[in-house]
BANU-421550 format. One record per atom (N, C-alpha, C): y, z, x; atom name; residue number from 1. Coordinates in steps of 0.1 Angstrom, whole numbers, plus 2048, in hexadecimal, padded with zeros to 3 digits. Layout:
% BANU-421550
{v->Y | w->Z | u->X | atom->CA | seq->NUM}
...
//
This chain:
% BANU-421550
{v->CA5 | w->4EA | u->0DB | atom->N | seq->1}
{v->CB0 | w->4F3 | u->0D5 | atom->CA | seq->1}
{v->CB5 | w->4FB | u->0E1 | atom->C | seq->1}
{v->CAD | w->501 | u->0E9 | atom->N | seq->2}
{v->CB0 | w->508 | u->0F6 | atom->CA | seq->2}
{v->CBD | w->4FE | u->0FB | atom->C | seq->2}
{v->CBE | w->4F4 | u->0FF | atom->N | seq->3}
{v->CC3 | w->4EE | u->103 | atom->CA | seq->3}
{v->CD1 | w->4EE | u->0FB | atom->C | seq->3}
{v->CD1 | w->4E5 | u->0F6 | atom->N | seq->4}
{v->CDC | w->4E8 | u->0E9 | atom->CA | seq->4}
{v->CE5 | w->4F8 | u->0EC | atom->C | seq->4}
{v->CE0 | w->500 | u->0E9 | atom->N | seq->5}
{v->CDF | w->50D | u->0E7 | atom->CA | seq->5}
{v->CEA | w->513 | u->0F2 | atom->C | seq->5}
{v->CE5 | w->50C | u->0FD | atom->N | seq->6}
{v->CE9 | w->512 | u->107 | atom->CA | seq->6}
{v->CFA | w->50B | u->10C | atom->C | seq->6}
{v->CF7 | w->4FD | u->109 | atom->N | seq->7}
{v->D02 | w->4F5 | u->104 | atom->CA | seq->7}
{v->D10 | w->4FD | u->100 | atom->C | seq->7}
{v->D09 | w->4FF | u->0F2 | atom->N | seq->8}
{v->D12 | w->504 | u->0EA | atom->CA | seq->8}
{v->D1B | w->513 | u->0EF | atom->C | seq->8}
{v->D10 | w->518 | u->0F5 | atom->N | seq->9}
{v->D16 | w->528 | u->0FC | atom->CA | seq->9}
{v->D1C | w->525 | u->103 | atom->C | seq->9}
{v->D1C | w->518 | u->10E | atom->N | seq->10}
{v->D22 | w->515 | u->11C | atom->CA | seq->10}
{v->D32 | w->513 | u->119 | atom->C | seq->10}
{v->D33 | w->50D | u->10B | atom->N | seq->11}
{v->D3B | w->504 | u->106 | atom->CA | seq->11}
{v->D49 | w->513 | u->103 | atom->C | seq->11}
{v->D40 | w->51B | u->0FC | atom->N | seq->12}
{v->D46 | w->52B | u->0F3 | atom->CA | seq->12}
{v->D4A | w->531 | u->0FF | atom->C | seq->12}
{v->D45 | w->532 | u->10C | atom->N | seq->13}
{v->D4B | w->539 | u->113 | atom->CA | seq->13}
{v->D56 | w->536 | u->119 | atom->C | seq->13}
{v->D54 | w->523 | u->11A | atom->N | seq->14}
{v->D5F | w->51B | u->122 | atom->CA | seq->14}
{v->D6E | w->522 | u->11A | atom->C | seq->14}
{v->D6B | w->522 | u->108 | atom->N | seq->15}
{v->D78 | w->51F | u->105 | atom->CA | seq->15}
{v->D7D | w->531 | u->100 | atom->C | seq->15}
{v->D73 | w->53A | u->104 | atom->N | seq->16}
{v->D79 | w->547 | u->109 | atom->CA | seq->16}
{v->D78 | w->54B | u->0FC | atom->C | seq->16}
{v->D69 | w->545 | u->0F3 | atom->N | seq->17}
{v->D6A | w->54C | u->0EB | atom->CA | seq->17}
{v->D5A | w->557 | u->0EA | atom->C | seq->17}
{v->D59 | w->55B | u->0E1 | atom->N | seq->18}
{v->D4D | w->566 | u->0E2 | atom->CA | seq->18}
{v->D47 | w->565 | u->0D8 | atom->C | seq->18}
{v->D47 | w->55F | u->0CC | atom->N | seq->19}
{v->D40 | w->560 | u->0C1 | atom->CA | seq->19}
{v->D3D | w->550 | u->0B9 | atom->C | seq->19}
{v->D32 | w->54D | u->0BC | atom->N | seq->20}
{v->D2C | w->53C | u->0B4 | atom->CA | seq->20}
{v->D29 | w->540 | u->0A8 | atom->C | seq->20}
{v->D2E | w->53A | u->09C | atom->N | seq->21}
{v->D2E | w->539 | u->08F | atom->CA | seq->21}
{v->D24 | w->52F | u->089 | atom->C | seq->21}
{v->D2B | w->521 | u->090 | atom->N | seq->22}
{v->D1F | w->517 | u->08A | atom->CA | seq->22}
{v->D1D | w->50B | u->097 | atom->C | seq->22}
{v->D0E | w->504 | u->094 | atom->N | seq->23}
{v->D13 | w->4FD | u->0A1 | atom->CA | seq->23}
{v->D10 | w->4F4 | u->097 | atom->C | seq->23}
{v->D11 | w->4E4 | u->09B | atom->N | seq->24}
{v->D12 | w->4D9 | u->090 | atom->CA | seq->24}
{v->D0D | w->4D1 | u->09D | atom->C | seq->24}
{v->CFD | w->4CA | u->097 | atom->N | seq->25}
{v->CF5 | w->4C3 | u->0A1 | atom->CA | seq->25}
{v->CF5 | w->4B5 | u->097 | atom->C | seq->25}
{v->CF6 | w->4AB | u->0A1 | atom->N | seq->26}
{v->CF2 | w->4A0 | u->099 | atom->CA | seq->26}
{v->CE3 | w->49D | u->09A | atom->C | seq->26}
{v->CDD | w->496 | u->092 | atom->N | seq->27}
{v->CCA | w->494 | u->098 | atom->CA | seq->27}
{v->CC6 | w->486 | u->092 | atom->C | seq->27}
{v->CC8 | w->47E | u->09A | atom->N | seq->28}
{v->CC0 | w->472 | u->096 | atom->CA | seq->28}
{v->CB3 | w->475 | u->08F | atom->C | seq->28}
{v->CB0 | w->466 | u->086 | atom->N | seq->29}
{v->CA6 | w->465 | u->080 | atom->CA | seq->29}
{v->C98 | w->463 | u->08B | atom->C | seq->29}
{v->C9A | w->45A | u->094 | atom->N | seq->30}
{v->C91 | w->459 | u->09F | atom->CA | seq->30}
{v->C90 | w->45D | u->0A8 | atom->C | seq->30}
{v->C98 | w->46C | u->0AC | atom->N | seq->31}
{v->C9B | w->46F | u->0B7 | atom->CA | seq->31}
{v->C90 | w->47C | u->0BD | atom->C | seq->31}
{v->C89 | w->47D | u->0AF | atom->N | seq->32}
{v->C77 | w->480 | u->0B2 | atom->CA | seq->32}
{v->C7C | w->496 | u->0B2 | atom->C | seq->32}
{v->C88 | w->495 | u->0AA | atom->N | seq->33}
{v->C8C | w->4A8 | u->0AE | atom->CA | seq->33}
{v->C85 | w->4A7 | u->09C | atom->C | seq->33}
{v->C80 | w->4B3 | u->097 | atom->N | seq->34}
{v->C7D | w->4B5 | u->087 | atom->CA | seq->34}
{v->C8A | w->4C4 | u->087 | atom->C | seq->34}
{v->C92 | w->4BC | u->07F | atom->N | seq->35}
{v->C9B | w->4CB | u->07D | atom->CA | seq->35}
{v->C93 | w->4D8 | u->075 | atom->C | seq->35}
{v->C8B | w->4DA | u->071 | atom->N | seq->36}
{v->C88 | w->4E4 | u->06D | atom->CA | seq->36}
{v->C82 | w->4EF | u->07A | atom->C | seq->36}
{v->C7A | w->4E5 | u->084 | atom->N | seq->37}
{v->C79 | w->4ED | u->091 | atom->CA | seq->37}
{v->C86 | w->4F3 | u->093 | atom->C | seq->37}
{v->C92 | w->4EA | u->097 | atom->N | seq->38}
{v->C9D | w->4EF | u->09C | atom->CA | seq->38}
{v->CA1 | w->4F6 | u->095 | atom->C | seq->38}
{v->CA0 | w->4FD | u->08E | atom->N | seq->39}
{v->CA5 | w->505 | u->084 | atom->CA | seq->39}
{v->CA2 | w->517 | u->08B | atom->C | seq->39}
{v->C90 | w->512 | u->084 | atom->N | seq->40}
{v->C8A | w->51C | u->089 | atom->CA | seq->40}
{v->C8F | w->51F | u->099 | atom->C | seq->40}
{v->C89 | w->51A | u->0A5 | atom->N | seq->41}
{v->C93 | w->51A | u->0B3 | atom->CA | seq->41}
{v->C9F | w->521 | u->0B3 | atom->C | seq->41}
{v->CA9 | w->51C | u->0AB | atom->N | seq->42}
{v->CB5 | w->51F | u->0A8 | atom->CA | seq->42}
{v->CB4 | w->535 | u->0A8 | atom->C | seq->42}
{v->CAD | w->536 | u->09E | atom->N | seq->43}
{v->CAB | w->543 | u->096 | atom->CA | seq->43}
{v->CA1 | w->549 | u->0A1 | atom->C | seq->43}
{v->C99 | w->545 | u->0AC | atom->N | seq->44}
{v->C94 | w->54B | u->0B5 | atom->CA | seq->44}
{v->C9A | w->54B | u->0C2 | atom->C | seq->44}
{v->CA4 | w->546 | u->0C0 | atom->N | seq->45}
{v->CAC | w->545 | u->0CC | atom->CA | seq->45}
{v->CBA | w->54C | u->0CE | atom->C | seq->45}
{v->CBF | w->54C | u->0C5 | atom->N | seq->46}
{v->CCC | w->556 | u->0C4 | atom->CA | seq->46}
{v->CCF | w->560 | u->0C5 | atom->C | seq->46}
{v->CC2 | w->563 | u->0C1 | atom->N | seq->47}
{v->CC8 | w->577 | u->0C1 | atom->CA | seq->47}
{v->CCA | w->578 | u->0CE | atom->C | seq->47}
{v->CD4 | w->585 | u->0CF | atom->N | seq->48}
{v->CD9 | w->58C | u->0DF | atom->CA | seq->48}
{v->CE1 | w->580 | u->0E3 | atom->C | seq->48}
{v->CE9 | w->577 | u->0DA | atom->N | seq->49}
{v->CEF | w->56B | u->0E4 | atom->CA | seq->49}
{v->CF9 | w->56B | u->0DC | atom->C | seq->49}
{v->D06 | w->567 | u->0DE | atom->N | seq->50}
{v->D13 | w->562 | u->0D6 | atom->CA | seq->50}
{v->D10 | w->55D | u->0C9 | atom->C | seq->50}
{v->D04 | w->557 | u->0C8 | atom->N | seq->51}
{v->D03 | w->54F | u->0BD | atom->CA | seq->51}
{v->CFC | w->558 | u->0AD | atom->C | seq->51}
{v->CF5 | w->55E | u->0B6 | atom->N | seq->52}
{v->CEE | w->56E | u->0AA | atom->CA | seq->52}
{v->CF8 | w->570 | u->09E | atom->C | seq->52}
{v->CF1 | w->569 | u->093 | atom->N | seq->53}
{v->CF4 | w->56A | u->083 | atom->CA | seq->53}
{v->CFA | w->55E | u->084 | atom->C | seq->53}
{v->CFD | w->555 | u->08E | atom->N | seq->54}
{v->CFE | w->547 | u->08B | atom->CA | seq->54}
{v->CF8 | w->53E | u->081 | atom->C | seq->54}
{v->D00 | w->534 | u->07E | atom->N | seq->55}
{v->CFA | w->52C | u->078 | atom->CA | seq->55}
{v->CF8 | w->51D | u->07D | atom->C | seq->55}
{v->CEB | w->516 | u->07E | atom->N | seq->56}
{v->CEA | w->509 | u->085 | atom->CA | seq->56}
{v->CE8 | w->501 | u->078 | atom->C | seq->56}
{v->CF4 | w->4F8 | u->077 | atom->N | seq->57}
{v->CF7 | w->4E8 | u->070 | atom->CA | seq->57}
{v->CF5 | w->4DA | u->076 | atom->C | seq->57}
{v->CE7 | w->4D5 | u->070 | atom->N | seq->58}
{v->CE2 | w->4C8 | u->071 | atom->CA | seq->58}
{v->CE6 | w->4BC | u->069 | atom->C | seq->58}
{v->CED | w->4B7 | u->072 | atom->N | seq->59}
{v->CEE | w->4A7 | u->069 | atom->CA | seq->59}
{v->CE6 | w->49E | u->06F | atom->C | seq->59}
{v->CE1 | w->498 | u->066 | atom->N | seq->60}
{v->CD4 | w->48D | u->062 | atom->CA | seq->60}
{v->CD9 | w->481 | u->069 | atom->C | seq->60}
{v->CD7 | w->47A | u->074 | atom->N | seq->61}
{v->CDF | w->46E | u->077 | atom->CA | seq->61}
{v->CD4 | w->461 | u->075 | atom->C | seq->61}
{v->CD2 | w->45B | u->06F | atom->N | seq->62}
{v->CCD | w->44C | u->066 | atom->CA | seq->62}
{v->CC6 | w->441 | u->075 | atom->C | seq->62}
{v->CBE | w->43F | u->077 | atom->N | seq->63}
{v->CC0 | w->42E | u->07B | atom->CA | seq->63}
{v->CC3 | w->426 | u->075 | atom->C | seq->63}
{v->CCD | w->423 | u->081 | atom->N | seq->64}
{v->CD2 | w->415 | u->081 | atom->CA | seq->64}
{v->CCF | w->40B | u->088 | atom->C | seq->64}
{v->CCE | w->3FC | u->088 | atom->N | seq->65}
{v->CCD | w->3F4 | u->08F | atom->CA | seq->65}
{v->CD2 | w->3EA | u->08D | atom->C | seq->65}
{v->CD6 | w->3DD | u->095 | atom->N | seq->66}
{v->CDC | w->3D2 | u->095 | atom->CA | seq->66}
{v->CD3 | w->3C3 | u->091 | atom->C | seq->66}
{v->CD6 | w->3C0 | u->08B | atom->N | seq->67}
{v->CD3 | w->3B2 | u->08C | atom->CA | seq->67}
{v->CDA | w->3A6 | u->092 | atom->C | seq->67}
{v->CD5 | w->3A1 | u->09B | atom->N | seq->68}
{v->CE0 | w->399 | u->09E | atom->CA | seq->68}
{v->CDC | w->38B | u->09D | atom->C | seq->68}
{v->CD2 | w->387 | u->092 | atom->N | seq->69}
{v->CD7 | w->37A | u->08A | atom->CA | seq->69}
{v->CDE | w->37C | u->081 | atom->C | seq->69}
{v->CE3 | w->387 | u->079 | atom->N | seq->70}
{v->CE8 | w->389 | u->06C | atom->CA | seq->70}
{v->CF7 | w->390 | u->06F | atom->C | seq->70}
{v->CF4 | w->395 | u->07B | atom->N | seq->71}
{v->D01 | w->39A | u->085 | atom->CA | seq->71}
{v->D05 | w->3A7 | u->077 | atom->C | seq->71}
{v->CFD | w->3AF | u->073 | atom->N | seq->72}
{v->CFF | w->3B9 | u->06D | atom->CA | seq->72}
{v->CF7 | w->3C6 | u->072 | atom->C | seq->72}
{v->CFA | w->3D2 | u->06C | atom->N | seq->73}
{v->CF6 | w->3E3 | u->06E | atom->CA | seq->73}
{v->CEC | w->3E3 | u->066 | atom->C | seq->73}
{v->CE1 | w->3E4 | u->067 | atom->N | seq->74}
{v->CD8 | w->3EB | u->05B | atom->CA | seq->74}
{v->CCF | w->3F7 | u->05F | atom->C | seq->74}
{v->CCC | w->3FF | u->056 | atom->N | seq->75}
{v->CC3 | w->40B | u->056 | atom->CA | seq->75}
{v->CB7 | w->40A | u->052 | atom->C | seq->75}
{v->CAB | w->410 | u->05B | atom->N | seq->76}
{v->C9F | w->410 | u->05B | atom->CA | seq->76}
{v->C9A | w->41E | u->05F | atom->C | seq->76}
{v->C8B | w->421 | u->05C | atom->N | seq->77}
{v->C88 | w->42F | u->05C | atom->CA | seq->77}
{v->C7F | w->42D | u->068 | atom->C | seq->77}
{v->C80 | w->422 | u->06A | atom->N | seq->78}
{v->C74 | w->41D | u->077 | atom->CA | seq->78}
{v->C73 | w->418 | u->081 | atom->C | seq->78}
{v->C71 | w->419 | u->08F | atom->N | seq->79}
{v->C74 | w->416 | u->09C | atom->CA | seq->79}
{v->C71 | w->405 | u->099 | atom->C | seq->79}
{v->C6B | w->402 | u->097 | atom->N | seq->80}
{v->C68 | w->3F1 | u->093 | atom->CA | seq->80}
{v->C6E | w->3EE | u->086 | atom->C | seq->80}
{v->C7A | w->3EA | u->088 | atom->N | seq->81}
{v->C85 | w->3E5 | u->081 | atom->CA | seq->81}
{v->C87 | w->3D7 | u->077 | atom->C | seq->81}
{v->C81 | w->3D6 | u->071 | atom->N | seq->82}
{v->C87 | w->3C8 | u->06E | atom->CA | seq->82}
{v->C95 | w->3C8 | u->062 | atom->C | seq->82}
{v->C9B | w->3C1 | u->064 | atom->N | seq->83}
{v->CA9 | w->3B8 | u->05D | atom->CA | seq->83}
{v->CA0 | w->3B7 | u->052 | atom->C | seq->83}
{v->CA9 | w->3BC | u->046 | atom->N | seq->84}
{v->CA6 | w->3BC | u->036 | atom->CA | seq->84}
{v->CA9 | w->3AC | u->02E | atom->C | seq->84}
{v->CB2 | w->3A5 | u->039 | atom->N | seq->85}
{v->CB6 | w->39D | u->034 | atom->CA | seq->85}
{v->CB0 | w->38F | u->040 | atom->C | seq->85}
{v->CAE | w->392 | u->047 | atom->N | seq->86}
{v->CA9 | w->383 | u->052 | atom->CA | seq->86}
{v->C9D | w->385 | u->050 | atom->C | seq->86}
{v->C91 | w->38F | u->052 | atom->N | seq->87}
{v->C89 | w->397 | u->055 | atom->CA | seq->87}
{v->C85 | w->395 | u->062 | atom->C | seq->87}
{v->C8C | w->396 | u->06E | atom->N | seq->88}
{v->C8D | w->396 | u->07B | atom->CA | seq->88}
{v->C8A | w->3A0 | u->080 | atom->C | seq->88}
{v->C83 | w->3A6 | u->088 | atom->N | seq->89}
{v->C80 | w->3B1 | u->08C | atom->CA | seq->89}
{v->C90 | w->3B4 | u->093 | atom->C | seq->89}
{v->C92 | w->3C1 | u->095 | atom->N | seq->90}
{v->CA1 | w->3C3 | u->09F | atom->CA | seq->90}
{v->C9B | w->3D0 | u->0AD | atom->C | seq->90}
{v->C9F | w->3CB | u->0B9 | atom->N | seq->91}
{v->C9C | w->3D2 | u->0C4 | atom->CA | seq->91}
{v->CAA | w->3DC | u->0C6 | atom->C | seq->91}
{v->CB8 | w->3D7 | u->0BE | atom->N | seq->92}
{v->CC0 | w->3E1 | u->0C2 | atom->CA | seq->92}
{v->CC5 | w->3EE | u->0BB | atom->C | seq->92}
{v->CBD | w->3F9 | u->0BC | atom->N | seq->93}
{v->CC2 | w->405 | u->0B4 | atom->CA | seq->93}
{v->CD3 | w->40A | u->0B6 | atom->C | seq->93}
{v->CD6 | w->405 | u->0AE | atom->N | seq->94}
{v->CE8 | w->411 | u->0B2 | atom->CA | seq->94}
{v->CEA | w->41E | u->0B0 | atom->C | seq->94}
{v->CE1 | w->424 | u->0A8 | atom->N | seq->95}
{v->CDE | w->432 | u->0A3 | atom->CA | seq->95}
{v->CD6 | w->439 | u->09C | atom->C | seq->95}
{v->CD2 | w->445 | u->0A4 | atom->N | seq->96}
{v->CC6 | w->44F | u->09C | atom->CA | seq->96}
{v->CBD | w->451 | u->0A9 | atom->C | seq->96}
{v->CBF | w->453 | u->0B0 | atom->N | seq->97}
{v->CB9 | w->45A | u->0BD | atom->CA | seq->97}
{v->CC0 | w->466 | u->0C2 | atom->C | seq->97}
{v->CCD | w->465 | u->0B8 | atom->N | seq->98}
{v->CD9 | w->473 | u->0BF | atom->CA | seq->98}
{v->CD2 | w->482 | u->0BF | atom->C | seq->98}
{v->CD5 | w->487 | u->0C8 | atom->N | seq->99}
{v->CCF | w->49A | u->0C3 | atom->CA | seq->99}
{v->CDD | w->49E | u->0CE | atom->C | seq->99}
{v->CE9 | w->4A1 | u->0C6 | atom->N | seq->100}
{v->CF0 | w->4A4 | u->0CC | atom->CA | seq->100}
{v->CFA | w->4B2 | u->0C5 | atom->C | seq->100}
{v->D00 | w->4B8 | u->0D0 | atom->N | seq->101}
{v->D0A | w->4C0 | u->0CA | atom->CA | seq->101}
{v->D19 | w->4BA | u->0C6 | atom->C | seq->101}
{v->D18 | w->4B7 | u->0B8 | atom->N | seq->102}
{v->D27 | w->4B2 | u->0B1 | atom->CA | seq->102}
{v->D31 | w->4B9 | u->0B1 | atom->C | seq->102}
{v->D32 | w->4C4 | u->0AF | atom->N | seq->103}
{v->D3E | w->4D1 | u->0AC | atom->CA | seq->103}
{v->D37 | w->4E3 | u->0AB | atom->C | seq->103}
{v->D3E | w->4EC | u->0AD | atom->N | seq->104}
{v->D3B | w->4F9 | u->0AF | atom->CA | seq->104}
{v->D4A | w->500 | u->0A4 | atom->C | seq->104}
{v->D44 | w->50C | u->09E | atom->N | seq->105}
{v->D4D | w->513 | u->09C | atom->CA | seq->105}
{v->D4D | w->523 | u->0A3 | atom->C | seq->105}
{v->D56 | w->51F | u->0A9 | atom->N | seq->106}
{v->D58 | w->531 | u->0AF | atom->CA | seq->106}
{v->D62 | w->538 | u->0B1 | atom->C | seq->106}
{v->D60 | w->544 | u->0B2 | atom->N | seq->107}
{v->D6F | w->54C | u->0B6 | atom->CA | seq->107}
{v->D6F | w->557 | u->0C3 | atom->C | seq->107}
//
């Protein structure tokens, strides 16, 4: 969250603004962050900063993975993936490892 955090202020000062409203993180399913940590972090980290009475918004980002006998997307909750429909294991994840900053609202 530190990280992030600091992100987001770097971002608020770039655009000459002074006050973070919300920050909007995306968080993979497997990307090993538990948003309720980041939450808390969030609420221990703000005060004395732009962000103080902020609010931090988590979107949940799914695994996804490929199959490429079936040459389709499917979602799993599990690093060892198999295709619902081939039952192939799949080595290629497309998504849910993200921990990223999506959007900020500030003024």
């Amino acid at each position: 969250m530190q990280g992030a955090l600091t992100l987001a202020l770097e971002k608020t000062r770039q655009a000459g603004a002074s006050r973070v409203h919300v920050i909007h993180l995306r968080i993979g399913a497997l990307s090993g962050v538990v948003p309720d940590a980041l939450q808390f972090a969030f609420e221990a980290l703000a005060p004395g900063t732009p962000a103080e009475n902020g609010r931090l918004a988590i979107e949940n980002v799914p695994a996804r993975f490929w199959c490429a006998t079936c040459t389709r997307e499917f979602q799993s909750d599990d690093m060892f993936a198999e295709c619902p429909d081939c039952h192939k294991p799949s080595g290629e994840l497309r998504a849910g490892r993200e921990m990223e900053l999506a959007s900020m609202e500030i003024d």
